[in-house]
Wavefront OBJ file of the C-alpha trace (Angstrom):
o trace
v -59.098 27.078 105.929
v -61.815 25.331 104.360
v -65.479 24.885 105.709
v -66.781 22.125 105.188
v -70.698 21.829 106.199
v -71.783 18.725 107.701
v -75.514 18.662 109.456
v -77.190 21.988 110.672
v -75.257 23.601 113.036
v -71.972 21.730 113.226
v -68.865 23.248 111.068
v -65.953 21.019 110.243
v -62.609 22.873 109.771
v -59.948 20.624 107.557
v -56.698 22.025 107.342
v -56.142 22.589 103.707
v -54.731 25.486 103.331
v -50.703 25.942 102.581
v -50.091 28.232 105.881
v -51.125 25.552 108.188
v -49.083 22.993 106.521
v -46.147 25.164 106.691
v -47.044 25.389 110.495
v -46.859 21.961 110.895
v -43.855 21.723 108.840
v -42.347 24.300 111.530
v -43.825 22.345 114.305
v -41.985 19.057 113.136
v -38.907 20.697 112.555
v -39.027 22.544 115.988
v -40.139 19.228 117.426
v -36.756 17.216 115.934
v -34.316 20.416 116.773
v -35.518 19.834 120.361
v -35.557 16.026 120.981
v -31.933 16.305 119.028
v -30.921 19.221 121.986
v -32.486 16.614 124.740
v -29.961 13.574 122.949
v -27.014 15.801 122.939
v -27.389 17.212 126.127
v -27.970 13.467 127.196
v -25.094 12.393 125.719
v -23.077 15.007 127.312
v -24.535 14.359 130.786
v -23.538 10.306 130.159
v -19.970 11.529 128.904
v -19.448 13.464 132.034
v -20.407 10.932 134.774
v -18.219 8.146 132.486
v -14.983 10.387 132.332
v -15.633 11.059 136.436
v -16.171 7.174 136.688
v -12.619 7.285 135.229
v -11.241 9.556 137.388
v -12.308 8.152 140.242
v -10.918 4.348 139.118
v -7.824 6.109 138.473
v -7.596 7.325 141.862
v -8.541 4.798 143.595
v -6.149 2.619 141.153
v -3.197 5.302 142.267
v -4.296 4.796 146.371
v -4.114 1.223 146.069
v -0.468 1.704 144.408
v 0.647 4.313 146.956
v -0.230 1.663 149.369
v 1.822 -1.007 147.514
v 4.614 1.016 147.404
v 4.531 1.770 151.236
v 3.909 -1.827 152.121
v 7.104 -2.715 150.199
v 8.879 0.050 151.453
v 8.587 -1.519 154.887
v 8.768 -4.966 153.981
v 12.737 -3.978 153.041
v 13.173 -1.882 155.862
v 12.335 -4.474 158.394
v 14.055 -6.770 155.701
v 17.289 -4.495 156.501
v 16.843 -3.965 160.103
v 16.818 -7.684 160.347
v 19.808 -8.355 158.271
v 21.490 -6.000 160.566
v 20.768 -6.779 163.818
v 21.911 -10.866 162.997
v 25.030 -9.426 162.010
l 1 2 3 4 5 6 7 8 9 10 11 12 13 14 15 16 17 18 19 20 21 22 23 24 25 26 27 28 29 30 31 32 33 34 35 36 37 38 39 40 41 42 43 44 45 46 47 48 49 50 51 52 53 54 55 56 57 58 59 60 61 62 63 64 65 66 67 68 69 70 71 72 73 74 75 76 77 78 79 80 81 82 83 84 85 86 87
């Protein structure tokens, strides 16, 4: 560190020297590493809920087709019953 003087009693540090720009060099590197952990981790989170957003449509998708299927299953049974009791 240099001292620079500037009135009577005040002292002015400037950072000059080549430690305390390797510091900050460390600092900015540390800094990126951790807002690139934070996107990741982000990312991951957002993947998650999507794929359970899937799963859940897909679900819901199979439900609705379970119902289908039992609504047409009855539709031919009565269908059936009917043809057989008019016979």
């Amino acid at each position: 560190m240099e001292k620079n003087y500037s009135g009577q009693n005040a002292t002015v540090y400037s950072i000059s020297s080549p430690v305390a720009a390797e510091a900050a060099a460390v600092v900015v590197v540390v800094v990126v590493v951790v807002v690139v952990v934070v996107v990741v981790i982000a990312v991951a989170v957002a993947v998650a809920a999507t794929a359970a957003a899937v799963a859940a449509t897909a679900a819901a998708a199979a439900a609705v087709a379970a119902v289908a299927v039992a609504v047409v299953v009855v539709v031919v049974v009565v269908v059936v019953v009917v043809a057989v009791v008019q016979m």
